[in-house]
C-alpha positions as CSV (number, residue, x, y, z in Angstrom):
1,X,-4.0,13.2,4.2
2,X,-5.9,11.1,6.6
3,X,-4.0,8.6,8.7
4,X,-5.2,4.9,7.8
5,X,-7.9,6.1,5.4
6,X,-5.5,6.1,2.9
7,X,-5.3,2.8,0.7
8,X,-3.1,1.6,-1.6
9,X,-4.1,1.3,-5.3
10,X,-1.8,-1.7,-6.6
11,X,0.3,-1.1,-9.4
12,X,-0.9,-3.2,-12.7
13,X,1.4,-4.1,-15.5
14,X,-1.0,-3.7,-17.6
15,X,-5.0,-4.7,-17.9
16,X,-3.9,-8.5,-19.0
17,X,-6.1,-11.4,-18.1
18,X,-4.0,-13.7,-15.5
19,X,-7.4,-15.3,-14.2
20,X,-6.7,-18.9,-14.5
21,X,-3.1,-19.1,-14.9
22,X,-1.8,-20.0,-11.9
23,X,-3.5,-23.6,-12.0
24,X,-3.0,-23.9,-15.8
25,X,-7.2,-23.1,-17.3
26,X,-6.7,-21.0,-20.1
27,X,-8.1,-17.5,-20.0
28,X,-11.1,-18.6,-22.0
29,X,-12.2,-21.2,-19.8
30,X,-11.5,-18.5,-16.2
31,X,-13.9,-16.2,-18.5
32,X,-16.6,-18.4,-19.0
33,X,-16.2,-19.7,-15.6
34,X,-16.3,-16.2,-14.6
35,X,-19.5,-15.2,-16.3
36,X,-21.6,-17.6,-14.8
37,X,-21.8,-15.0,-11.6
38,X,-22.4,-12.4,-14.1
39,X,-18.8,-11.4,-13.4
40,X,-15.2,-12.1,-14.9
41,X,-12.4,-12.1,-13.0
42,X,-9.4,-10.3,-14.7
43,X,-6.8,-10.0,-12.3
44,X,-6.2,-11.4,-8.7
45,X,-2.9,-11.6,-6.9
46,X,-1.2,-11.3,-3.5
47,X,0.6,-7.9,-3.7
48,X,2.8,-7.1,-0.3
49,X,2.5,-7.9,3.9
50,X,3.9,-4.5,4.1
51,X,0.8,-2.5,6.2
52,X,-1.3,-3.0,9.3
53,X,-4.8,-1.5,8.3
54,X,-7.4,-3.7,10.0
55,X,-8.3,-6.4,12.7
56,X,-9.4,-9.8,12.2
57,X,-13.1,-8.4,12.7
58,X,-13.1,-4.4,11.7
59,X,-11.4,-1.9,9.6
60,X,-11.9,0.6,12.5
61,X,-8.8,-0.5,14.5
62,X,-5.3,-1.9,13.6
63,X,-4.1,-5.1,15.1
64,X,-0.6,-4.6,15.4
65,X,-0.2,-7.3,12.7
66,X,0.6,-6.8,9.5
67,X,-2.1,-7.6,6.8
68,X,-2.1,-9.4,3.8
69,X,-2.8,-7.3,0.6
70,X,-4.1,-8.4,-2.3
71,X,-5.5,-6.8,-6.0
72,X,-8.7,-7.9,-7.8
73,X,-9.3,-6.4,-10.9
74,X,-12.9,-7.5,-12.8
75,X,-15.4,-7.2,-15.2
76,X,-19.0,-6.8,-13.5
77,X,-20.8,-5.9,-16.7
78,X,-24.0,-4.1,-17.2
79,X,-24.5,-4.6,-13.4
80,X,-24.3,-7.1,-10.4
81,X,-25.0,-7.6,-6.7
82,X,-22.0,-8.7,-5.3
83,X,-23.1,-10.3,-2.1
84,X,-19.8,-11.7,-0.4
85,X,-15.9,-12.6,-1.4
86,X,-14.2,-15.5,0.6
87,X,-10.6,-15.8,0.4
88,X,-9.5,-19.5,1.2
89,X,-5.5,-21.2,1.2
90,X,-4.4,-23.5,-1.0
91,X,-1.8,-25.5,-2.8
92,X,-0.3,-24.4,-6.0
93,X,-2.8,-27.0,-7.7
94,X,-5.8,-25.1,-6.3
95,X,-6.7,-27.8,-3.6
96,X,-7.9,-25.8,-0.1
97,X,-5.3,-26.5,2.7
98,X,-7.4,-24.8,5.5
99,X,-4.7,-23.0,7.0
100,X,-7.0,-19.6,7.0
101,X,-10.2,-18.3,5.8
102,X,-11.0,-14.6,5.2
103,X,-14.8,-13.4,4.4
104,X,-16.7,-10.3,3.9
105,X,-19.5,-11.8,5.3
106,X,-20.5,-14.5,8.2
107,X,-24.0,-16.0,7.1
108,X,-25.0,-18.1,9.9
109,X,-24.3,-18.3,13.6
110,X,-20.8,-20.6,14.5
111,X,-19.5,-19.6,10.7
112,X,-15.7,-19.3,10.5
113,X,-13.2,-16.7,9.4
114,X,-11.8,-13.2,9.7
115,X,-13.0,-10.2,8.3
116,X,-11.4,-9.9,4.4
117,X,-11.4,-5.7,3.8
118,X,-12.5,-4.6,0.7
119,X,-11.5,-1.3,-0.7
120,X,-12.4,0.3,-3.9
121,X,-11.4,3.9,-5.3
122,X,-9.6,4.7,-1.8
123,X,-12.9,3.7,-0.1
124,X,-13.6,1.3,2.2
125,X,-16.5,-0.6,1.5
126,X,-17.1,-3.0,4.3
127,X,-15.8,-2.0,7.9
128,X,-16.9,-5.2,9.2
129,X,-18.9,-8.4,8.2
130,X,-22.1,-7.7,6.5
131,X,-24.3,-9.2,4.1
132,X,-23.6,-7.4,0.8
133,X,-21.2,-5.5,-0.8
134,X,-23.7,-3.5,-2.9
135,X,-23.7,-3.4,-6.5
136,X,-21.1,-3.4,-9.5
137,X,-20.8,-1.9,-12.9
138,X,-18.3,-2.3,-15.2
139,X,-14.8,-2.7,-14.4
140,X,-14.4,-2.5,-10.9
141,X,-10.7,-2.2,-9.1
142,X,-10.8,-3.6,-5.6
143,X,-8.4,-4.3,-3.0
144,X,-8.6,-6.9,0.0
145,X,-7.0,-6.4,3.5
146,X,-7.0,-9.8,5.5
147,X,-5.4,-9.5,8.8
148,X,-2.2,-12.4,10.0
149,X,-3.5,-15.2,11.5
150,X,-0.4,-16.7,10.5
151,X,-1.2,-18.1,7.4
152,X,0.4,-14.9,5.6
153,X,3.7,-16.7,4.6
154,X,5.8,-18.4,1.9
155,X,4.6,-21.4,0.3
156,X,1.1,-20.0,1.1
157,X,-1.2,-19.7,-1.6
158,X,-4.9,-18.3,-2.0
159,X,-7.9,-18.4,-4.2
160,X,-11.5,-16.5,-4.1
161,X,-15.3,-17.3,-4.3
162,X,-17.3,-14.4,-5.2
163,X,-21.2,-14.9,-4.6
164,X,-23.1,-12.8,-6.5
165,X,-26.7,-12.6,-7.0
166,X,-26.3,-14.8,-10.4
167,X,-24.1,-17.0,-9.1
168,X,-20.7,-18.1,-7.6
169,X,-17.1,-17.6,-9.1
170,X,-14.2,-19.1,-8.3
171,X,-10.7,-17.7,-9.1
172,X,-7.6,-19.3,-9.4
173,X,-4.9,-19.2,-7.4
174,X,-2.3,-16.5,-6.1
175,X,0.9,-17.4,-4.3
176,X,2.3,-15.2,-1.3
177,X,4.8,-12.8,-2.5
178,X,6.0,-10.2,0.1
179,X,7.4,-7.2,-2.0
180,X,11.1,-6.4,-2.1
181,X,10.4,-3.0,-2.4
182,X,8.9,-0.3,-0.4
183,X,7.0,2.8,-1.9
184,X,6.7,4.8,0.9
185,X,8.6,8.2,0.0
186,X,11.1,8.1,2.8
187,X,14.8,7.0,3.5
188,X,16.2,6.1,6.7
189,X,19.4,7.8,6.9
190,X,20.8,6.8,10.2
191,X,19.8,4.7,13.1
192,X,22.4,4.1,15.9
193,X,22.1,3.3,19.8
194,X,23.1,6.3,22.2
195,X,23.2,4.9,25.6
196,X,21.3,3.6,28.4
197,X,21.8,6.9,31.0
198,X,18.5,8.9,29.6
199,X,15.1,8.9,31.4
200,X,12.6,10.2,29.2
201,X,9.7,8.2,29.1
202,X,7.8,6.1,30.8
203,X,5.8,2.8,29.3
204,X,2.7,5.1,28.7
205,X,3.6,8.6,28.8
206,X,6.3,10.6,28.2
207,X,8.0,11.5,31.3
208,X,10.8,10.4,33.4
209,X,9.8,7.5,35.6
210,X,12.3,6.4,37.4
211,X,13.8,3.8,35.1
212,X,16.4,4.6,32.5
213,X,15.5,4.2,28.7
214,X,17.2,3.1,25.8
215,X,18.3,5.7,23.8
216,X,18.4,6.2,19.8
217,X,19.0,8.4,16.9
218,X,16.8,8.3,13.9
219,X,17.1,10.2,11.0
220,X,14.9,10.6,8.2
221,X,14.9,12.1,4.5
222,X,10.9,12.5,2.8
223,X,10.7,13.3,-0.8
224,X,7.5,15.4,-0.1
225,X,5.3,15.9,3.1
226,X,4.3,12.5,4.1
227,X,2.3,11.3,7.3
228,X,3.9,8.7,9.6
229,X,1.4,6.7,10.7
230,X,3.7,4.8,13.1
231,X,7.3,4.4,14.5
232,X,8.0,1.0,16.1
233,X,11.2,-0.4,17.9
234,X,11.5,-4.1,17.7
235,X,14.2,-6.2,19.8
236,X,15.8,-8.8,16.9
237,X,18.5,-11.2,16.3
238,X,21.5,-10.1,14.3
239,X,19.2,-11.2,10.6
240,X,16.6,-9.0,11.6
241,X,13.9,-11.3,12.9
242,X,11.9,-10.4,16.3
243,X,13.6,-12.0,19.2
244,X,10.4,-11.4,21.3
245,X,13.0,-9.5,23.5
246,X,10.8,-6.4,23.7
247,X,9.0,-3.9,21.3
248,X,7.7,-0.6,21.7
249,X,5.6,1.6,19.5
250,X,3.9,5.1,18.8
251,X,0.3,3.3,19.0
252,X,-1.5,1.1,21.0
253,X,-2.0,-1.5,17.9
254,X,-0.8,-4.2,19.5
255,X,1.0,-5.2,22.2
256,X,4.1,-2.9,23.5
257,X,5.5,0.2,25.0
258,X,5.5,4.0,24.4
259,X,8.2,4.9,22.1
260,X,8.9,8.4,23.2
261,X,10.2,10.7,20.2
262,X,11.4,14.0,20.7
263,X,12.5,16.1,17.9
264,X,14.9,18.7,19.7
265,X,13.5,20.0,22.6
266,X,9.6,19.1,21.0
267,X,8.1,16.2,22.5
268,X,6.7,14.5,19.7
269,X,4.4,11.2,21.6
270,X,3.5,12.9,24.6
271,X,1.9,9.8,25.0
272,X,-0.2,7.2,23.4
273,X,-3.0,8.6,21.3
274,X,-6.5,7.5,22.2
275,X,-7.4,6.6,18.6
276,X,-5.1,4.3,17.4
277,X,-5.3,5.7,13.8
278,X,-4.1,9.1,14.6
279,X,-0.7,9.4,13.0
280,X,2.4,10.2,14.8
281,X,2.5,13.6,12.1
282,X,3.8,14.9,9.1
283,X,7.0,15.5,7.8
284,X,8.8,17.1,4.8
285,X,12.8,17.1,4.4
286,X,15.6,16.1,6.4
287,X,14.3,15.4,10.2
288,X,16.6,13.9,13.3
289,X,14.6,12.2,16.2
290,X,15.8,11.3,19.4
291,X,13.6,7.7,20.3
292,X,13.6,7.0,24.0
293,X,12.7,3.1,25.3
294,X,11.5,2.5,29.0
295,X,14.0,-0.4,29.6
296,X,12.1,-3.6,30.5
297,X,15.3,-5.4,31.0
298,X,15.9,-6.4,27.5
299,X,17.7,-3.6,26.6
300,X,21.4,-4.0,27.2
301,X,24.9,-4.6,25.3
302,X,24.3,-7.3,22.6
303,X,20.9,-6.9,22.1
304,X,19.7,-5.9,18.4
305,X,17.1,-3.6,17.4
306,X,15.6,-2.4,14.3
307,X,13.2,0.6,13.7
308,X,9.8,0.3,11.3
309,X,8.8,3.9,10.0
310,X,5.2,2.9,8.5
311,X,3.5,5.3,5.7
312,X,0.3,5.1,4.2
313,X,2.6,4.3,0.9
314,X,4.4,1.6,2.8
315,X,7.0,0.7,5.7
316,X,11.2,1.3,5.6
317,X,12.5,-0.9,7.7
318,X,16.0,-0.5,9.0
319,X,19.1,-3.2,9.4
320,X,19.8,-4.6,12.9
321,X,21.8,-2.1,14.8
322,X,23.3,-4.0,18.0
323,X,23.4,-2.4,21.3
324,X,26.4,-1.5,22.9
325,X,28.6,-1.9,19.6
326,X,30.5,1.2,18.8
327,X,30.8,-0.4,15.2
328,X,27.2,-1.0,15.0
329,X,25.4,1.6,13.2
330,X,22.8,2.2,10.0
331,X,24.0,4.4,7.8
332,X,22.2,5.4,4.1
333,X,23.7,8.0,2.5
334,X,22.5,6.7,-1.3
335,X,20.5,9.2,-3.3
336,X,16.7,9.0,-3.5
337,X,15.7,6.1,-5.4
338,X,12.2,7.2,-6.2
339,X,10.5,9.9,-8.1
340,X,7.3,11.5,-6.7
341,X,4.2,13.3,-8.1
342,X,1.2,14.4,-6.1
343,X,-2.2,15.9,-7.4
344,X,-5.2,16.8,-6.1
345,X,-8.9,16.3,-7.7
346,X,-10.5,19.2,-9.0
347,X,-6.9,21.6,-8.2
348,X,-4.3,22.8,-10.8
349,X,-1.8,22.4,-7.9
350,X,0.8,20.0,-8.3
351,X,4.6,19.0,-7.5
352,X,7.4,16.9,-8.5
353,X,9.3,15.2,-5.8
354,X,9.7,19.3,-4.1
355,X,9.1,21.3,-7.2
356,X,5.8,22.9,-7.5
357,X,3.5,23.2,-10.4
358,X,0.5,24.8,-12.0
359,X,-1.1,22.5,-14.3
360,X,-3.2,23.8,-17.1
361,X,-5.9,22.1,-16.3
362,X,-7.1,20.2,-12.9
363,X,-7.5,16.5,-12.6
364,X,-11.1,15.1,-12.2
365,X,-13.1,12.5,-12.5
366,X,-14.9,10.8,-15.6
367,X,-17.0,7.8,-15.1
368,X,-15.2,6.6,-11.7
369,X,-12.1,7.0,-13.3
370,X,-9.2,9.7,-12.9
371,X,-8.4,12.1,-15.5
372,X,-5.2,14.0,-15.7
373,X,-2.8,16.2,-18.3
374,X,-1.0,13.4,-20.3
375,X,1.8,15.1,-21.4
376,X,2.1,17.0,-17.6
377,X,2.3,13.6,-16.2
378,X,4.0,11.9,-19.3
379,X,7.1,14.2,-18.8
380,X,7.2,14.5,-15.2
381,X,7.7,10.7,-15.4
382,X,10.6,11.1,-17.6
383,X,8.8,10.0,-21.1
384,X,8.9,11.8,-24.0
385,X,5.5,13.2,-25.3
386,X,4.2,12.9,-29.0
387,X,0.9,14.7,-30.7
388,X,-0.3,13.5,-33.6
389,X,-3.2,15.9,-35.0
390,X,-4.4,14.4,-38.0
391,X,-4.8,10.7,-35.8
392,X,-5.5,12.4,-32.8
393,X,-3.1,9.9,-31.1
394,X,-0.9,10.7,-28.4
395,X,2.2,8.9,-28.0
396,X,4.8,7.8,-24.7
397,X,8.1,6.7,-24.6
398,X,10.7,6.0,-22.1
399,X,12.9,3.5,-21.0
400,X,11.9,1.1,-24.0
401,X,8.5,1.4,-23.0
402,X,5.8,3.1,-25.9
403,X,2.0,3.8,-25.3
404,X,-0.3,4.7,-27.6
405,X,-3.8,5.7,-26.9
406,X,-6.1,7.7,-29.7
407,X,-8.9,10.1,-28.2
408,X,-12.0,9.1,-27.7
409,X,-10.9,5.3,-28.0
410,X,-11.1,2.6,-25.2
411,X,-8.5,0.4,-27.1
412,X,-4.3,1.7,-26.5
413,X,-1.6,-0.1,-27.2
414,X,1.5,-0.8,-24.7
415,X,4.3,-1.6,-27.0
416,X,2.4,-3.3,-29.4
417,X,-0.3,-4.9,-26.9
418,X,-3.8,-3.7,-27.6
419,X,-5.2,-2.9,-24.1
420,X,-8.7,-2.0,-23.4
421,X,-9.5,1.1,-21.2
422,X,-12.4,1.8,-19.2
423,X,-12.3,5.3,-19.5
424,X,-10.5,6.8,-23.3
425,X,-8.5,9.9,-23.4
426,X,-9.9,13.3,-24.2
427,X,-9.7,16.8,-24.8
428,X,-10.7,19.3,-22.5
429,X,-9.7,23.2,-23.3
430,X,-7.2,21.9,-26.0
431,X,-5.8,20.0,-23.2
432,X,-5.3,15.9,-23.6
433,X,-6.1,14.0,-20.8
434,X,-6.1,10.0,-19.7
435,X,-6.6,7.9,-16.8
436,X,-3.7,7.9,-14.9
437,X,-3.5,4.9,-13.8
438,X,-3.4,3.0,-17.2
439,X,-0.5,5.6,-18.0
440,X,1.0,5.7,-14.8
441,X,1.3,1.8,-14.5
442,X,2.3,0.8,-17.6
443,X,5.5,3.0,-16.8
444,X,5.9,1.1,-14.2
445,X,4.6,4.2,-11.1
446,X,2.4,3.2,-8.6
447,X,-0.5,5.2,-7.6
448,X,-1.8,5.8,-4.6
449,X,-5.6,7.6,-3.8
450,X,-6.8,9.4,-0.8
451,X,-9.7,11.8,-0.6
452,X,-9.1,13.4,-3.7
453,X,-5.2,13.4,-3.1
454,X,-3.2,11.3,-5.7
455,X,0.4,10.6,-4.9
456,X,2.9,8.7,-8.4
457,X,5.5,6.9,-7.2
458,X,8.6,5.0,-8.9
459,X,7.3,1.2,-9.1
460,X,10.7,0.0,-8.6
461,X,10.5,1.4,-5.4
462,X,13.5,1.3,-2.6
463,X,15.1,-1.8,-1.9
464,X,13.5,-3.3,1.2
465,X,16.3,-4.5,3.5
């Protein structure tokens, strides 16, 4: 998979209609509101500050800040020009605070605001500001990137206005709501200080320079091969937030030093990479790293440290480890706490966490949306699988949760709920298939697209520490 290309796809409870909640309209009035730009708004909400994707003008280059990532879920009907999305802070009431502004598009000369990333179907559809977003049909599934400018925080909250060639809608609000969970499909086992008598690295490249280096242990455990994007060091106080003390990183996002990885006698960042987007590699299983810091001074008994291991699926984070402390050490020896299932478009190839699989028939698309074996993917979640001939429904359950979808239908149910699809199941070679992400989200997975790769992973995720 390609490094930074990937995108999240938000996990949705559901296809329920929050628009208008948050400030207390009912869902008729967000609807009609909604439909005066030819659009309805069905869903928008702040997901996680969990990934650093963009800068505050393009896509094409991390910032070495952490973005804010949000979900917009709506209805564009037989067809619209959506022509720019501004995202705007506000008070729980709705009322703009002007602590930031985030825009697809900067109309005149002087206009304020950062770029506001929008991503459909894995895609990126603007890499910087510019004048329309194209058109829409139907129900669209988008996802917005705004990078830090600080007003990515509790008590924060946010609203849109969509301008559309029909008109302009307004959504209501979303609060901040960092995630307590990380998806990415990797553990941090250990992570410990070694001593201060190594010279490895130097701030740029790694080679000895003269200076002596901090020196760490890292080991990791990945459910299935996964890219690391980036591995970052960060000087901390004893709760875990950045003391400004030093920081030093696989990539030049941001500010900071080489952090040299070896893994044995392999030099794993000879240096840093002249495209910030290349990934420091890819990794499957149990893997040890020795990390090697260029001492700037900062690094001495008493200081604390933490280490970031970003994914495209997410960022572990470990505790504070303080330097110098024979008693201070992270240590995770818990099992897994996630389950993961990767397909590809158009291939019968597929595994479960490390178990491979032939599937009967390959996933692929259908109207924009993805089409996969339900009862493949129904049991590899852990539900059990019902066929019912003479309805021609198909029927889920685990964990207290039942779905119901009939082929050929747009309408399934979710424990009773009628939910409306935009794509029904069918049958292909007496094989029953559905969109996977209705499925997969209502069971609480998350799904995750990348040129034709799809990765399901455990919603419930690993507790962030």
């Amino acid at each position: 998979m390609k490094s930074y290309r990937k995108t999240i796809i938000s996990a949705l409870a559901g296809f329920v209609l929050l628009s208008g909640m948050a400030t207390g309209n009912n869902i008729s009035e967000a609807a009609e509101q909604a439909a005066s730009g030819g659009i309805q708004i069905k869903q928008f909400r702040y997901l996680d500050k969990e990934l650093d994707r963009i800068s505050l003008d393009t896509t094409a280059k991390p910032d070495g800040t952490r973005d804010g990532h949000l979900d917009l879920l709506l209805d564009a009907g037989d067809g619209v020009e959506i022509k720019s999305v501004t995202m705007r802070t506000a008070d729980a009431e709705g009322k703009a605070t002007s602590h930031g502004i985030w825009k697809t598009w900067k109309a005149k000369s002087g206009d304020i605001g950062n770029l506001l990333a929008v991503v459909r179907d894995g895609k990126i559809v603007n890499t910087t500001f510019q004048e329309t977003l194209g058109t829409f049909k139907g129900m669209a599934q988008l996802e917005l990137y705004a990078s830090d400018n600080n007003g990515m925080k509790p008590g924060e909250y946010y609203y849109l206005e969509i301008e559309t060639n029909k008109g302009v809608v307004k959504s209501s609000v979303t609060p901040f709501a960092e995630n307590e969970t990380s998806y990415a499909p990797v553990v941090i086992r250990e992570f410990s200080w070694k001593d201060l008598d190594s010279d490895e690295t130097g701030i740029a490249e790694f080679g000895a320079d003269g200076r002596k280096d901090g020196h760490y242990k890292l080991k990791l455990s990945f459910a299935q091969k996964t890219e690391v994007l980036a591995v970052i060091l960060r000087s901390t106080d004893k709760d875990g937030k950045e003391a400004y003390q030093g920081i030093w990183r696989t990539n030049r996002a941001g500010t900071g030093w080489l952090l040299g990885i070896a893994q044995g006698t392999t030099v794993v960042t000879p240096g840093f990479k002249k495209d910030v987007k290349e990934p420091v590699g890819s990794f499957r299983g149990n893997v040890t790293f020795d990390l090697y810091a260029n001492n700037n001074g900062s690094i001495k008994d008493g200081q604390y440290y933490t280490v970031e291991v970003e994914t495209a699926y997410g960022t572990v984070i470990s505790k504070p480890v303080k330097f110098g402390d024979p008693a201070s050490h992270y240590v995770n020896d818990a099992a897994f706490p996630f389950k993961t299932i990767a397909l590809k478009l158009d291939s019968t190839a597929a595994s479960v966490d490390e178990q491979d699989y032939t599937l009967e028939v390959a996933p692929f698309t259908l109207d924009g949306r993805t089409m996969v074996p339900i009862r493949f993917i129904g049991e590899a979640l852990g539900a059990k699988v019902d066929w019912n001939g003479e309805d021609r429904r198909v029927t889920l359950v685990k964990e207290g949760i039942k779905i119901e979808l009939v082929i050929d239908q747009k309408q399934a149910s979710v424990n009773g709920a009628v939910n409306v699809l935009d794509a029904p199941a069918i049958i292909r070679d007496d094989i029953t298939l559905v969109p996977v992400r209705f499925v997969s989200e209502s069971m609480n997975m998350k799904v995750f697209f990348d040129d034709g790769d799809i990765v399901i992973t455990d919603a419930k995720g690993q507790k962030k520490l």
